[in-house]
Backbone as numpy.savetxt, mean C-alpha at the origin, in Angstrom:
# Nx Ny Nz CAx CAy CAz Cx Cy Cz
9.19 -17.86 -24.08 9.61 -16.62 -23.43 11.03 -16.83 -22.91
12.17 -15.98 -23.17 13.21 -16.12 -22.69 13.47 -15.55 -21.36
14.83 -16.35 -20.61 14.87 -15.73 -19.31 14.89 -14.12 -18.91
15.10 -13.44 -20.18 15.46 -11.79 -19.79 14.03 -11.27 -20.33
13.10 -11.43 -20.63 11.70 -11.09 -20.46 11.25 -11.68 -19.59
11.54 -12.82 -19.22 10.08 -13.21 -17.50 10.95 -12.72 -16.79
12.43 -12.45 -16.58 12.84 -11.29 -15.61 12.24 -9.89 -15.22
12.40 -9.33 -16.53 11.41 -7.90 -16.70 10.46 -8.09 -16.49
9.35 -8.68 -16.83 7.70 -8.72 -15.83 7.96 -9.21 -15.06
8.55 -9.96 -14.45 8.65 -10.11 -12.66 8.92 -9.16 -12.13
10.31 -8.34 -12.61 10.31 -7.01 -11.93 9.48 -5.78 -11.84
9.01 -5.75 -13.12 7.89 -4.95 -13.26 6.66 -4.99 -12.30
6.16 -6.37 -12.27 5.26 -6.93 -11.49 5.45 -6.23 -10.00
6.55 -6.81 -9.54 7.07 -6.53 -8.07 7.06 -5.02 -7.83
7.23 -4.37 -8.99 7.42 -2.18 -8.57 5.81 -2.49 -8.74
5.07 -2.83 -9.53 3.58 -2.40 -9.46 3.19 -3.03 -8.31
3.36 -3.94 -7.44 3.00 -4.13 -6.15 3.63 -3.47 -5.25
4.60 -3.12 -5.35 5.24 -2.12 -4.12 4.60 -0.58 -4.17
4.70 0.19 -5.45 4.05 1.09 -5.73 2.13 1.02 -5.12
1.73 0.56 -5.43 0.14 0.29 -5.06 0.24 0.17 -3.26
1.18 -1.06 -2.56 0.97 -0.95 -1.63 1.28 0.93 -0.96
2.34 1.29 -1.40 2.77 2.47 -0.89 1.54 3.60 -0.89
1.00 3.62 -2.56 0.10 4.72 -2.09 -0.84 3.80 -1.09
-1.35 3.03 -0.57 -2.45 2.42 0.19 -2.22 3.07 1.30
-0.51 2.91 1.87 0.02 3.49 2.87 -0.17 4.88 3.22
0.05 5.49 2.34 -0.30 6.86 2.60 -1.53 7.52 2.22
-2.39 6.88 1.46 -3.67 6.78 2.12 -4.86 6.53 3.70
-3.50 5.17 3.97 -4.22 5.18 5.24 -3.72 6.10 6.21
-2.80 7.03 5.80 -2.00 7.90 7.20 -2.74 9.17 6.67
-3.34 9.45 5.15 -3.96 10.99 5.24 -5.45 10.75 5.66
-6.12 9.47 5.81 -7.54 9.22 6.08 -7.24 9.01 7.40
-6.41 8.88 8.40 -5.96 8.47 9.65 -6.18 9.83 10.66
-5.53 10.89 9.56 -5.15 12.43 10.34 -6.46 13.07 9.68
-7.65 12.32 8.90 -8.83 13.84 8.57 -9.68 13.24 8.95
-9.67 12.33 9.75 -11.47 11.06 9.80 -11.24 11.15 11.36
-11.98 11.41 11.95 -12.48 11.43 13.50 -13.25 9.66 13.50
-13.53 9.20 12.30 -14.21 7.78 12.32 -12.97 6.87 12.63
-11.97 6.57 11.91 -11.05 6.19 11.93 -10.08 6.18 13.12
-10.00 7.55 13.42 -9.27 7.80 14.70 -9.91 7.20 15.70
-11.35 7.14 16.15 -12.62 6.46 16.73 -11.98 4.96 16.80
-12.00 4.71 15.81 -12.00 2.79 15.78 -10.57 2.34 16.25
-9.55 3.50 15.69 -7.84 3.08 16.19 -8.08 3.29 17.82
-8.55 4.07 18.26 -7.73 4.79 19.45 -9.35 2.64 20.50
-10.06 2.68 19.87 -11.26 1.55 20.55 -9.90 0.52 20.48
-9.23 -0.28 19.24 -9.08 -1.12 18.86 -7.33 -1.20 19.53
-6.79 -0.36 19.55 -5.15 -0.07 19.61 -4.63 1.30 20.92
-5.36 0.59 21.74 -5.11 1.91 22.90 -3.87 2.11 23.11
């Protein structure tokens, strides 16, 4: 494998982990604002 292909899947790699974390992120902020469960455990855990 030459250096300018394990460049490109590394980078690639790195947007598919940034991407994934991001939606996680905004997952946890639209389940944050519609779940009274959630809000429950933040507001116990993080007063």
């Amino acid at each position: 494998m030459s250096n300018k292909t394990f460049i490109r899947i590394l980078i690639v790699i790195a947007i598919a982990g940034v991407l994934l974390t991001a939606a996680h992120m905004a997952y946890i902020a639209y389940a944050y604002g519609n779940s009274s469960i959630i809000q429950f455990v933040a507001r116990e855990y993080w007063p």
